[in-house]
C-alpha positions as CSV (number, residue, x, y, z in Angstrom):
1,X,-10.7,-8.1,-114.3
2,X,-12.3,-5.5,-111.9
3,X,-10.7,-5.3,-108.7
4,X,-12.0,-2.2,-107.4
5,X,-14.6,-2.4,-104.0
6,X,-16.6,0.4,-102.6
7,X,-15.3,1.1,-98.8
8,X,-16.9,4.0,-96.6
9,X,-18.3,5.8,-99.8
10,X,-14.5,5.3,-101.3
11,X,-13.4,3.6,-104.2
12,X,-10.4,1.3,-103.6
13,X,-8.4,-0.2,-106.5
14,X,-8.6,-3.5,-104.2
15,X,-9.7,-4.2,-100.9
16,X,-6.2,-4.5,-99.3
17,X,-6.0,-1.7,-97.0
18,X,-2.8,-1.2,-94.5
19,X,-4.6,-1.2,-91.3
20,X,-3.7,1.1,-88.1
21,X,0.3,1.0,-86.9
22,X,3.0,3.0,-86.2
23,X,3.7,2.2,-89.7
24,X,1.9,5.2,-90.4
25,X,4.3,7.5,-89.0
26,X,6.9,6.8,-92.0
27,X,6.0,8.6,-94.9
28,X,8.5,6.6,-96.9
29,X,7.2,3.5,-96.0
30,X,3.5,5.0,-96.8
31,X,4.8,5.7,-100.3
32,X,6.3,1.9,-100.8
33,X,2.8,1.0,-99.9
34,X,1.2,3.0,-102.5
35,X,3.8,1.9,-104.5
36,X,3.4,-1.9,-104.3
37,X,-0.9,-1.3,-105.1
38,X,-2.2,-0.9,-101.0
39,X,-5.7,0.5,-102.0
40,X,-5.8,2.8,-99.0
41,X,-3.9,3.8,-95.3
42,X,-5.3,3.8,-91.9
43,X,-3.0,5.7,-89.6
44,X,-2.0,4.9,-86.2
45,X,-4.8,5.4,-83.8
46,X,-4.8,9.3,-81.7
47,X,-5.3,7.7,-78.4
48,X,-7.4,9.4,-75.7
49,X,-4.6,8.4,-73.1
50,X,-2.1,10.0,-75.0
51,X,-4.0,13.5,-75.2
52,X,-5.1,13.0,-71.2
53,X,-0.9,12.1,-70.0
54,X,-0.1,15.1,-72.3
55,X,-2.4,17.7,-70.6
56,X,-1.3,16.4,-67.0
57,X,2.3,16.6,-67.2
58,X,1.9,20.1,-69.5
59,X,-0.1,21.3,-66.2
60,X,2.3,19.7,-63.3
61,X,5.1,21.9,-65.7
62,X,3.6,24.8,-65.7
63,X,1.4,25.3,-62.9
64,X,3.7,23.4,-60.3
65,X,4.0,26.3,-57.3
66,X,1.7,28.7,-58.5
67,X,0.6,29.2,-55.0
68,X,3.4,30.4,-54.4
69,X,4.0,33.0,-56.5
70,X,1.0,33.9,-58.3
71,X,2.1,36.7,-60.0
72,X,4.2,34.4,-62.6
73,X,0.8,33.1,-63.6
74,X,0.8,36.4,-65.7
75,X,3.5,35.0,-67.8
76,X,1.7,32.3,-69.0
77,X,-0.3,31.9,-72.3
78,X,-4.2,32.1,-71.8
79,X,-6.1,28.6,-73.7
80,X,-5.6,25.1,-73.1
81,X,-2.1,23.3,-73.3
82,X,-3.4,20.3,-75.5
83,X,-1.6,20.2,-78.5
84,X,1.4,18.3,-79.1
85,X,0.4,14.8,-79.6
86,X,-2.9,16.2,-81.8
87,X,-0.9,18.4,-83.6
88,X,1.5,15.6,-84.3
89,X,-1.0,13.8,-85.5
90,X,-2.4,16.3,-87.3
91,X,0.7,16.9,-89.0
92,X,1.4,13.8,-90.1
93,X,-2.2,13.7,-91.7
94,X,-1.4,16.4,-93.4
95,X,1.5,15.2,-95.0
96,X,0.2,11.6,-96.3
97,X,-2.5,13.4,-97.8
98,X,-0.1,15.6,-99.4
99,X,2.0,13.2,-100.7
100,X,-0.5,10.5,-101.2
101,X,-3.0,9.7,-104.0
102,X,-4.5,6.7,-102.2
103,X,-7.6,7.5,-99.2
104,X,-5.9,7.9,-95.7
105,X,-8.1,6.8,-93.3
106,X,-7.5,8.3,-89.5
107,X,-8.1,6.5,-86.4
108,X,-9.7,7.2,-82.7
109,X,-9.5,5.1,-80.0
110,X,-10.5,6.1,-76.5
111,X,-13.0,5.3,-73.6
112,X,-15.2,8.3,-72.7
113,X,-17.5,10.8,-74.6
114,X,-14.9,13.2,-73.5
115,X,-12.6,16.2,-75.6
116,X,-10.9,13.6,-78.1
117,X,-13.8,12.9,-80.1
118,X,-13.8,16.5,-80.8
119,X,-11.1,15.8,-82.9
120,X,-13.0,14.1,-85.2
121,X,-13.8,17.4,-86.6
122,X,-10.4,18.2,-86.9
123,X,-9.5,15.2,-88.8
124,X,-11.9,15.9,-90.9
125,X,-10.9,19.5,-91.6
126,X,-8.0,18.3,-92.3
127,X,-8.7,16.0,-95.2
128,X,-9.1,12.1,-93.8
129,X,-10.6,10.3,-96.3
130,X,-13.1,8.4,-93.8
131,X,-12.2,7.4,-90.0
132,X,-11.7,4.4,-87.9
133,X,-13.1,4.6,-84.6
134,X,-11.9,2.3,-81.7
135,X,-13.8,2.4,-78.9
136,X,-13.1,-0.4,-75.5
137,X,-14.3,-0.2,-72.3
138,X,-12.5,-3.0,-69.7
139,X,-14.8,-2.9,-67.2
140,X,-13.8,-4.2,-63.8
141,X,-17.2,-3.7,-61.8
142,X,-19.6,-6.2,-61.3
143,X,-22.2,-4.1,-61.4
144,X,-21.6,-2.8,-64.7
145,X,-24.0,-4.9,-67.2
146,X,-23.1,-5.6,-70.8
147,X,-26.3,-3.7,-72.0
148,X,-25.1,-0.5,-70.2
149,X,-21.6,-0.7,-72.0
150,X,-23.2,-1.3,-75.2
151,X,-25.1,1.6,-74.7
152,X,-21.6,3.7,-74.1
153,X,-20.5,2.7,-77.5
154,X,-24.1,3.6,-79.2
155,X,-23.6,7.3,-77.5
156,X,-20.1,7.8,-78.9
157,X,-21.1,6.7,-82.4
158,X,-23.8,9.6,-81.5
159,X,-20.9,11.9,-80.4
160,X,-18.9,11.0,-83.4
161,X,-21.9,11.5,-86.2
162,X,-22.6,14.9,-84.3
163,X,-18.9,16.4,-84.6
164,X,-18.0,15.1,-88.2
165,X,-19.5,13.6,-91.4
166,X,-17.0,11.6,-92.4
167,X,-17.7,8.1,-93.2
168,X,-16.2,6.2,-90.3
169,X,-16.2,2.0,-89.2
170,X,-16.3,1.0,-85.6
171,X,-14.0,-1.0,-84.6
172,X,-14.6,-3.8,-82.2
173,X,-13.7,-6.6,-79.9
174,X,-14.6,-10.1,-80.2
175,X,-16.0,-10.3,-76.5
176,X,-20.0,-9.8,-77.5
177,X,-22.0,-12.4,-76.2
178,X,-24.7,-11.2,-79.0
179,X,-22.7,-10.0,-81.8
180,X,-24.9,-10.1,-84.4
181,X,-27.7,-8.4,-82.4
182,X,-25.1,-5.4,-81.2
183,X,-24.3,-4.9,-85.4
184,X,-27.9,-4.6,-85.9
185,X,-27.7,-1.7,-83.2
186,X,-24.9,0.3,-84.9
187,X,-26.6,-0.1,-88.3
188,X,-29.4,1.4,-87.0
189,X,-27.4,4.1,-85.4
190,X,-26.7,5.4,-88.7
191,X,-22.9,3.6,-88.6
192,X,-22.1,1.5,-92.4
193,X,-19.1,-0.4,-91.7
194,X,-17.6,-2.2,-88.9
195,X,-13.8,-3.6,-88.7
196,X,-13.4,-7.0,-87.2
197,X,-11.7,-7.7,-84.8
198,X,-10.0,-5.1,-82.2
199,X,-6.7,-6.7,-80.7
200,X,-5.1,-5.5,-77.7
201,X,-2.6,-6.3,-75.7
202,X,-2.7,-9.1,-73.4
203,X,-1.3,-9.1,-69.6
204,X,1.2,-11.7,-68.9
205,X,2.4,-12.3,-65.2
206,X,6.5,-11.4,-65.0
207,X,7.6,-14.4,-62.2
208,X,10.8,-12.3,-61.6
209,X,8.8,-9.3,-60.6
210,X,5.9,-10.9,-59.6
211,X,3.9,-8.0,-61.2
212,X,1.7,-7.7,-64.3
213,X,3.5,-7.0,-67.5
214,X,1.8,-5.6,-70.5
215,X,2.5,-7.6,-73.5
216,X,1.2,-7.0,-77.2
217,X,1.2,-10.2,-79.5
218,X,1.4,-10.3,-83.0
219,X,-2.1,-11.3,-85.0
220,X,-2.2,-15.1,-86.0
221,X,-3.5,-17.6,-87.9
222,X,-6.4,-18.0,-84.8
223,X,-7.5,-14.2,-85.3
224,X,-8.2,-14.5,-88.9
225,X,-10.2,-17.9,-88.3
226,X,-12.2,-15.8,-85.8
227,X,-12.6,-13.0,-87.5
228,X,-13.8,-15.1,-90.7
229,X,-16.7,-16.8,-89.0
230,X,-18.0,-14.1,-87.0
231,X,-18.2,-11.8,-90.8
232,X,-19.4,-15.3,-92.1
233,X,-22.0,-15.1,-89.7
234,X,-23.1,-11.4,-90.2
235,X,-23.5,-11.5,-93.9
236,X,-26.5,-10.7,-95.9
237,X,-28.2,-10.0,-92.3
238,X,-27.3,-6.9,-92.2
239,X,-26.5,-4.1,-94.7
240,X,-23.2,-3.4,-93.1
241,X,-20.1,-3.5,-94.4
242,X,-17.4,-5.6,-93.0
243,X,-13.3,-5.1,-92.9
244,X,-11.8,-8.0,-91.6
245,X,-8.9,-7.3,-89.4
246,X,-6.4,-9.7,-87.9
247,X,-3.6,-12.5,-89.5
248,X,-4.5,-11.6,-92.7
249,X,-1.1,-12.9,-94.7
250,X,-1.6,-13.6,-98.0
251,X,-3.6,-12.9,-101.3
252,X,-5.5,-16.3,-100.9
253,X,-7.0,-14.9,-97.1
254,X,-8.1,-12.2,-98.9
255,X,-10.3,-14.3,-101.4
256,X,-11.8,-16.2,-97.8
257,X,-12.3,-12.7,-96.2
258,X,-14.0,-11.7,-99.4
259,X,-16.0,-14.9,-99.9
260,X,-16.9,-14.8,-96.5
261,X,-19.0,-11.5,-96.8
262,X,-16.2,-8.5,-96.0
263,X,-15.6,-5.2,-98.2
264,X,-12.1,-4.5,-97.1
265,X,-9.2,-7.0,-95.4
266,X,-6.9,-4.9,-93.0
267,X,-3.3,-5.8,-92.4
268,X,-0.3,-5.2,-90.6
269,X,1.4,-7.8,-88.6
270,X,2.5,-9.6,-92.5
271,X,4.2,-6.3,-93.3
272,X,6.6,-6.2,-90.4
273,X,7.6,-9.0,-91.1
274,X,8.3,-9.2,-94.9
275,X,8.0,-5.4,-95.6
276,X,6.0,-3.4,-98.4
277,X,7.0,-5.2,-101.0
278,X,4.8,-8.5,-99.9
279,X,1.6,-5.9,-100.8
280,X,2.4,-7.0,-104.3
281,X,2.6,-10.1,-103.1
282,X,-0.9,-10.4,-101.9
283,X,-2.5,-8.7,-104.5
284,X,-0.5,-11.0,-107.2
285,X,-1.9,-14.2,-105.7
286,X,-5.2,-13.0,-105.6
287,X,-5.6,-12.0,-109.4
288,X,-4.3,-15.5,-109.8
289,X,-6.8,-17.0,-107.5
290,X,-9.4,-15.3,-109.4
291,X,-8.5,-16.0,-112.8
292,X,-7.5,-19.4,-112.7
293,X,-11.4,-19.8,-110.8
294,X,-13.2,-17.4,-113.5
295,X,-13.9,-14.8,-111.2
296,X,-14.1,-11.1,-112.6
297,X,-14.5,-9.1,-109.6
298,X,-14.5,-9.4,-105.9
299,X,-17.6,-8.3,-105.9
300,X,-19.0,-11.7,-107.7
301,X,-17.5,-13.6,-104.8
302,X,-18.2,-11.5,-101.7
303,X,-20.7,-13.3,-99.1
304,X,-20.5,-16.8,-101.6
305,X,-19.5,-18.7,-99.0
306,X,-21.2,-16.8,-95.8
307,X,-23.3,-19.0,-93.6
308,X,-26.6,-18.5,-95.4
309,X,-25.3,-19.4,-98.4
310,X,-22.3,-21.7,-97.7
311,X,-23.2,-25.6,-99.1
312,X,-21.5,-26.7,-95.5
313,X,-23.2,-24.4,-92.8
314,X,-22.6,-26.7,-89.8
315,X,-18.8,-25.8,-90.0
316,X,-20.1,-22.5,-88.2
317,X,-22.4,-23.9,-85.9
318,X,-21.8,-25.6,-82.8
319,X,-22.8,-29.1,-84.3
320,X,-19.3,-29.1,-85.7
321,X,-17.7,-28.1,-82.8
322,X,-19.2,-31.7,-81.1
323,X,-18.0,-33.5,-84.1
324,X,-14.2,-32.0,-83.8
325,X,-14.2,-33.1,-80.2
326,X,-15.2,-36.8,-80.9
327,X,-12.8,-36.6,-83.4
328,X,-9.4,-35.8,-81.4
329,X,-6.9,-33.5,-82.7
């Protein structure tokens, strides 16, 4: 059996990849992944608002009554005070890479064109195997259209392309009204694989406070249906690659994810809850899967049972959705 898929100009011993978490951060538990047969890692994401608070509270330290006395300006360093959280990040690239045979794939995730994209070069320098980049764009203004925001994330693919070569995925939200038409956009931006879906965190009103509270949920069950539908839906229309993101658990979503048209699944939810060792797991139940059904790759299955080629289409159209309602639950 050949389990090996082609990812971002990589070559993955599966298409089990531990997607973006702090996870990361722990070499040790970077190794167990490798370990159990994870094909590749994608490290937590270098956010823009973590390189933006950094600069701010490095400048209210430093600069805080220089009008006062102006002379102690001489004391300080000349450049830019930018560094810690990059370099950190930086660092820990480093050392996966070091200790790692597997691909490490780094991730970006910000909301302007502005100086963290710059550090896709230095990513790059430093040896990522490809990049993830995460671009989102909340966007409380009315008079904000959804064509001008999709034309933010076509310039920072631009910006991206410009400062590096690595291979890279964009990562994005569900909340497209024309999802398949925006895909077509970034394949024709020069961009070869998209990730499916984003999560973020969702607000939730704190009665006791009577304030917003940020709360991040776990992926479930309803991600990885909506994820599989919307790749269902893309494939063989498109050249693109696809990385389905989001309640992935078990060996047997991977053979749907695959089946319904991705490359890659991502996960990462399923491993704080049962640790490393359930990689193993996954990729065990798989190669049953696939031998019990006479399959000798995942590349004979992927896209078998997308929408143009599935022998029950209507379960991804709206026709069924009329027929679950009549129905009940």
């Amino acid at each position: 059996m050949n389990t090996t898929v082609d990812y971002l100009g990589l070559k993955l011993s599966s298409p089990l990849i531990a997607s973006a978490s702090p996870l990361s951060s722990q070499l040790q538990v970077c190794q167990r992944f490798q370990e159990e047969g994870i094909a590749a890692i994608t490290m937590h994401s270098l956010f823009e608002e973590q390189i933006n608070e950094e600069l701010n509270e490095v400048n209210q330290l430093l600069f805080h009554g220089k009008d006062s006395f102006a002379e102690a300006l001489d004391f300080f360093p000349e450049g830019t005070f930018e560094s810690y959280e990059t370099d950190a990040y930086l660092t820990q690239l480093q050392i996966l890479k070091t200790a790692l045979d597997i691909p490490v794939i780094a991730s970006l995730n910000g909301v302007s064109r502005g100086g963290w994209l710059k550090y896709a070069a230095e990513l790059e320098k430093e040896g990522a195997d490809a990049l993830e980049l995460n671009i989102y764009y909340p966007v409380p203004n009315p008079a904000v259209d959804a064509a001008t925001i999709e034309a933010m994330y076509l310039e920072d693919v631009a910006a991206v392309q410009e400062a590096c070569s690595l291979p890279f995925s964009v990562k994005i939200a569900p909340a497209f009204t024309a999802l398949p038409n925006f895909v077509g956009k970034l394949e024709s931006h020069g961009v070869s694989a998209v990730t499916l879906f984003n999560r973020f965190y969702q607000p939730h009103i704190d009665l006791d406070a009577l304030e917003w509270k940020s709360v991040l949920y776990r992926s479930s069950a309803y991600d990885f249906s909506q994820t599989l539908r919307a790749i269902a839906m893309l494939h063989g229309r498109t050249n693109m690659q696809f990385c389905a993101s989001g309640g992935v658990t078990s060996g047997l979503d991977m053979i749907r994810a695959v089946m319904a048209g991705a490359s890659t699944v991502s996960a990462a939810t399923v491993f704080y809850e049962k640790g490393a060792e359930h990689v193993k797991v996954m990729l065990d139940e798989a190669h049953e899967w696939m031998e019990e059904n006479g399959y000798e790759s995942f590349d004979q299955m992927r896209g078998s049972i997308s929408h143009l080629k599935s022998p029950n289409p209507s379960a991804l159209e709206r026709a069924n959705y009329f027929q679950l309602l009549r129905e009940g639950w």
